[in-house]
C-alpha positions, 0 to 999 in steps of 0.5 A: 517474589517482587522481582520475579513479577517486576522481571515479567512485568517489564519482559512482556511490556517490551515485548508487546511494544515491539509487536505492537511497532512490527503490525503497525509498520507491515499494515502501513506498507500493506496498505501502500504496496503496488497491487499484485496485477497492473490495471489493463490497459484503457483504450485510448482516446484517439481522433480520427477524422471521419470525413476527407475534406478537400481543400482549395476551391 
């Protein structure tokens, strides 16, 4: 009976560790993945003059 439950003990344990390591490295890289839709793109600020101003005398 005890090596059935030492069997079982060590199965399980190596089998929630690597469950455990297998959530752990997908919610890292689903927390640091590119989003699904790029952000519009923002109007540019650009600096038009509004007045033609003339230049000499």
């Amino acid at each position: 009976m005890m090596p059935v439950v030492l069997c079982f003990t060590v199965v399980a344990s190596l089998g929630f560790g690597i469950l455990a390591a297998y959530v752990a490295v997908f919610s890292i890289l689903s927390a640091f993945r590119h989003p699904a839709e790029p952000e519009p793109a923002r109007a540019r600020l650009v600096l038009v003059p509004t007045q033609t101003h003339a230049s000499g005398d």
